[in-house]
N, C-alpha and C positions, 0 to 999 in steps of 0.2 A: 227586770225584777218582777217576781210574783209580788201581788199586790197585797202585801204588808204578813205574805206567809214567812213562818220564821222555823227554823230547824229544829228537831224534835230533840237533838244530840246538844249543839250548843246554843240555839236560842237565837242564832244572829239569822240576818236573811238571807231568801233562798233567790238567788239568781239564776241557776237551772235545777230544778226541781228532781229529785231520784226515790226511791220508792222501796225500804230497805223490805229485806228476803224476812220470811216471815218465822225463819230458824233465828233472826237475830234480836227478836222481842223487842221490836221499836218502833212505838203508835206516836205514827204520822211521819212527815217527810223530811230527807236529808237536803242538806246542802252535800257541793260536791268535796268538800274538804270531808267532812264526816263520812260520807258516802265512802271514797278511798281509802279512806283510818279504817274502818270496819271490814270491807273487802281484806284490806290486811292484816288483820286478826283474824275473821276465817279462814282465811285462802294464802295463807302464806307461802311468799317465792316471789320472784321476781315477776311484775304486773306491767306489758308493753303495750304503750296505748295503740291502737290501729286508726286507722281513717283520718290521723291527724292534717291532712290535707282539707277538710270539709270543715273545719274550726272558725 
């Protein structure tokens, strides 16, 4: 866990840190839950993760 950073979206902590696009007006950092929610209100369609071997 990042050391006591907390998500800009819901407040809770961030275990890997993501860095939202800057078309989506949000100061300071996602967790990965938030991070995905948002991806999928811009980017709507079906989202395949890759590299899931390296997790």
């Amino acid at each position: 866990m990042i050391a006591d950073e907390k998500c800009a979206v819901c407040k809770g902590p961030i275990v890997q840190k993501y860095i939202p696009m800057k078309s989506w007006n949000v100061d300071g950092t996602l967790c990965s839950a938030c991070y995905s929610k948002k991806l999928g209100e811009y980017y709507p369609g079906e989202h395949v993760r890759v590299n899931t071997d390296k997790e």
